[in-house]
C-alpha positions in Angstrom: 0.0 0.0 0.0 3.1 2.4 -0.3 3.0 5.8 -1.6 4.8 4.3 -5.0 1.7 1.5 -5.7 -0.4 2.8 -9.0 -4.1 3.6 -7.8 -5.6 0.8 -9.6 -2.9 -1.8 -8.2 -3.9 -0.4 -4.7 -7.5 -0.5 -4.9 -7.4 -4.0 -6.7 -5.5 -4.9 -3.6 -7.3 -3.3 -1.1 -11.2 -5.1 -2.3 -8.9 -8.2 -2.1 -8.9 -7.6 1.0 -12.2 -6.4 2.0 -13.4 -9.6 0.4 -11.4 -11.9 3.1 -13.7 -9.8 6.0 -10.2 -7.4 6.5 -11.7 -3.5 6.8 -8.4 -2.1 8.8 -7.1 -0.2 5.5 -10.4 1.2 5.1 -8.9 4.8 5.7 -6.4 4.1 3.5 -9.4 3.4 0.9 -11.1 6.1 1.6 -8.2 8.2 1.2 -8.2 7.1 -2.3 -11.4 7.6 -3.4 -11.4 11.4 -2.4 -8.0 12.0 -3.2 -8.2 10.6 -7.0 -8.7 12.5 -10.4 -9.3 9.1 -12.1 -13.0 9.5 -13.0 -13.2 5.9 -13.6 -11.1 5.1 -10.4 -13.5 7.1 -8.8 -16.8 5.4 -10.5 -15.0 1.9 -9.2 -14.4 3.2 -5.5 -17.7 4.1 -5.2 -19.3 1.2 -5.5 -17.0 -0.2 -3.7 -17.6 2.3 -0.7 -21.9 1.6 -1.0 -21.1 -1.6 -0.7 -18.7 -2.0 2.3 -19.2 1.3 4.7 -21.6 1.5 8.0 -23.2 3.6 9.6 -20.2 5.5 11.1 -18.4 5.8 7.9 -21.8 7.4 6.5 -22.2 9.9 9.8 -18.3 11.1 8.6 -18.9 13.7 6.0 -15.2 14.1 5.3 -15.5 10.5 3.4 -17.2 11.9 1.2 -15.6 14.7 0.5 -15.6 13.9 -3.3 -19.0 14.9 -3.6 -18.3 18.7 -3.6 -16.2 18.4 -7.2 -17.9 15.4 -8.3 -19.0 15.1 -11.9 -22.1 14.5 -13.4 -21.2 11.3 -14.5 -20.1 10.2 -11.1 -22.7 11.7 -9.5 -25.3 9.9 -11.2 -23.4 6.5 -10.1 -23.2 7.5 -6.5 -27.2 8.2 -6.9 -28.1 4.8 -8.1 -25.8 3.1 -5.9 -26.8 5.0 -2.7 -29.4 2.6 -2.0 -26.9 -0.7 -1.5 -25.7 1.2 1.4 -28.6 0.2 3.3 -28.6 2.9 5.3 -30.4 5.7 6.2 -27.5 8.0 6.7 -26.9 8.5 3.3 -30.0 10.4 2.8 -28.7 13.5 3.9 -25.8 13.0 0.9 -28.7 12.3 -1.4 -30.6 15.5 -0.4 -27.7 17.7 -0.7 -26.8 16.4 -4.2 -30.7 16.8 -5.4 -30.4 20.6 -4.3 -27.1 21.0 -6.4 -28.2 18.7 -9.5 -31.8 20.1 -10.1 -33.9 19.5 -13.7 -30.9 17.0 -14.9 -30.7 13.3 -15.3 -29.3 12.8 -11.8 -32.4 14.7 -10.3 -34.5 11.4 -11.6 -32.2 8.9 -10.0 -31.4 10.7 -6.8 -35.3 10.8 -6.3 -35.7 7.3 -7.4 -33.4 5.7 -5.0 -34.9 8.3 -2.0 -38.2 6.6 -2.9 -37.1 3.3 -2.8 -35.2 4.2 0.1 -38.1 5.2 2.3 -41.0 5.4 0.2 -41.6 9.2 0.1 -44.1 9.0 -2.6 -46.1 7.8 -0.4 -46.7 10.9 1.5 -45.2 13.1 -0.8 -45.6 14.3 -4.3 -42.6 12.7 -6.5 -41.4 16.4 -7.3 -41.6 17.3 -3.6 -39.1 20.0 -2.6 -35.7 18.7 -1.0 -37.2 20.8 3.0 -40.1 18.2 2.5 -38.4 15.4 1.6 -35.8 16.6 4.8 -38.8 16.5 7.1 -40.2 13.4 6.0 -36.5 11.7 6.5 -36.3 13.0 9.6 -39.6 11.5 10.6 -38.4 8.7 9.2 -35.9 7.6 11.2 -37.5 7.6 14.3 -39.3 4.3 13.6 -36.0 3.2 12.2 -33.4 0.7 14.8 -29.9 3.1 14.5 -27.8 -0.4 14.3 -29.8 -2.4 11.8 -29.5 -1.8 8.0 -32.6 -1.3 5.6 -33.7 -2.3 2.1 -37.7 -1.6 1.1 -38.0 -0.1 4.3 -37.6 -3.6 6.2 -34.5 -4.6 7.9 -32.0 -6.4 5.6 -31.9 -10.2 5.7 -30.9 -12.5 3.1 -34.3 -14.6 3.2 -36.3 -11.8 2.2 -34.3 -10.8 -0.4 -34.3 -14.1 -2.2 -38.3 -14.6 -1.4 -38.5 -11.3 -3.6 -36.6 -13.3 -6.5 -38.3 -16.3 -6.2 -41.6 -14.8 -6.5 -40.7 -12.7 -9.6 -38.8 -15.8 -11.3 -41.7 -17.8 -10.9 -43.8 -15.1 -12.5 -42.3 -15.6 -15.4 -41.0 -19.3 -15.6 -42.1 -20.5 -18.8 -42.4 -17.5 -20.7 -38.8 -17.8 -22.1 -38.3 -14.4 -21.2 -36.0 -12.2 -19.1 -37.1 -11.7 -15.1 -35.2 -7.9 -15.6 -34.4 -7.4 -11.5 -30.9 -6.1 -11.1 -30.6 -4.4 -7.7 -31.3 -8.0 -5.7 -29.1 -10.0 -8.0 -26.5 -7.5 -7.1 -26.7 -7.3 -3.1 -27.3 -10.7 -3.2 -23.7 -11.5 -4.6 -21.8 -8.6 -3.0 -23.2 -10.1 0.3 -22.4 -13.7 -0.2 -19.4 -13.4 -2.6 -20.8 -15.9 -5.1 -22.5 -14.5 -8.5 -26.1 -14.8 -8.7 -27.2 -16.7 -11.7 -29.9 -14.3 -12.6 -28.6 -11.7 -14.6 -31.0 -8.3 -15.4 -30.7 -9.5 -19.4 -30.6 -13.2 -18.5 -33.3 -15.6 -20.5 -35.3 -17.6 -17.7 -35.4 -21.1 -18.9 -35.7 -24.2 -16.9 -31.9 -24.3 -16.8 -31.3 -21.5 -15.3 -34.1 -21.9 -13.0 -32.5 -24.2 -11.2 -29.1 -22.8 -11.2 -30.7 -20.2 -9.6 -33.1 -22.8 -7.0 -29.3 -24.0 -5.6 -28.1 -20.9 -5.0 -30.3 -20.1 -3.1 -30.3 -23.1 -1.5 -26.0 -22.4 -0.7 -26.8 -19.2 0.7 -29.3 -20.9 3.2 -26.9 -23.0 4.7 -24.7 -20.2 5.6 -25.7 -17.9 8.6 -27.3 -14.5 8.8 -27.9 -12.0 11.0 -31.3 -9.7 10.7 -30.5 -6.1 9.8 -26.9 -6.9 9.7 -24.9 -5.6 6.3 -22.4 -8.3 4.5 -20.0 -8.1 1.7 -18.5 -11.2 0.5 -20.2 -13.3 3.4 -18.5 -10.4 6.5 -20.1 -8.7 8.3 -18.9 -4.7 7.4 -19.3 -4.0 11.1 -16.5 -7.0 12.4 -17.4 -10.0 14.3 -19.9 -8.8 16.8 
């Protein structure tokens, strides 16, 4: 991790190690991703970030300080991914970048992943103002638990996310058609660390039916905690 290492060499290492449950170079991670005028770099880093950070990295504004020069592109990529954080302390991010990023592209996403977030449209008018949409949040996370992590409004757990497949894949079984989910294919192999057979542009046919019957059945064996965050089958928080 020396000073000498290219920035793709060290981030290649550093998800290595991520992926074996090790977060202790975390700072020197984050270090990278605000530090770097790679835009791609950047783009890779933050997924990587949505997808191992808690809570407390969230609550730390300055690790994120690469939001106040970020670009449009990147901007839209830290919009979409937002919502694999889990958490609700990103919202704040979110809200400040729908304020700076008004009538564009990223306006669309940013609201899209606040509503699927915490469901705002349901009180709210899709164009609400970002003071509403503050209030509502705030509101929000009172009937929230400030250790567990969230997807649909529920606390995260494995089971549930894989119910939600099942039910769409056998929707469509037989139709020779694709099923078209990406977010839960996604979280569900970041978590585990094994791909998810079911691709957003993948053809459901009996095949891959039942590649996608055992995985499921693989990530049953293995043991989950409710509300608890994962990336490659570690907890993000440590052993608890």
């Amino acid at each position: 991790m020396g000073a000498s290492l290219p920035e793709e060499e060290k981030l290649i290492s550093l998800i290595q190690l991520f992926k074996s449950g090790d977060f202790s170079l975390k700072p020197v991670f984050l270090h990278l991703m605000n530090s770097t005028e790679n835009e791609k770099l950047l783009n890779l880093c933050i997924h990587v970030f949505c997808s191992v950070c808690t809570h407390e990295d969230l609550q730390k504004a300055e690790n994120l300080n690469f939001l106040s020069r970020v670009s449009e592109d990147n901007a839209y990529v830290f919009a979409s991914c937002a919502r694999e954080t889990l958490s609700p302390e990103v919202v704040p991010y979110l809200l400040a970048l729908l304020e700076e990023w008004d009538d564009t592209v990223v306006e669309e996403v940013i609201r899209d992943s606040l509503d699927h977030m915490m469901d705002y449209t349901e009180n709210l008018d899709w164009n609400a103002p970002v003071d509403e949409i503050g209030s509502y949040y705030m509101e929000w996370m009172n009937t929230l638990s400030p250790t567990f992590y969230y997807y649909n409004g529920e606390p995260v757990f494995p089971g549930n996310l894989t119910k939600s497949l099942v039910q769409r894949v056998f929707a469509v079984r037989g139709q020779n058609t694709s099923v078209k989910m990406e977010s839960l294919p996604i979280l569900l192999s970041v978590w585990s660390g094994a791909k998810c057979p079911l691709q957003y542009k993948k053809v459901m046919d009996e095949e891959v039916f039942q590649q996608l019957m055992n995985y499921i059945d693989t990530l049953a064996e293995r043991r989950w905690e409710r509300g608890r965050k994962y990336f490659y089958g570690n907890s993000v928080e440590g052993a608890l």
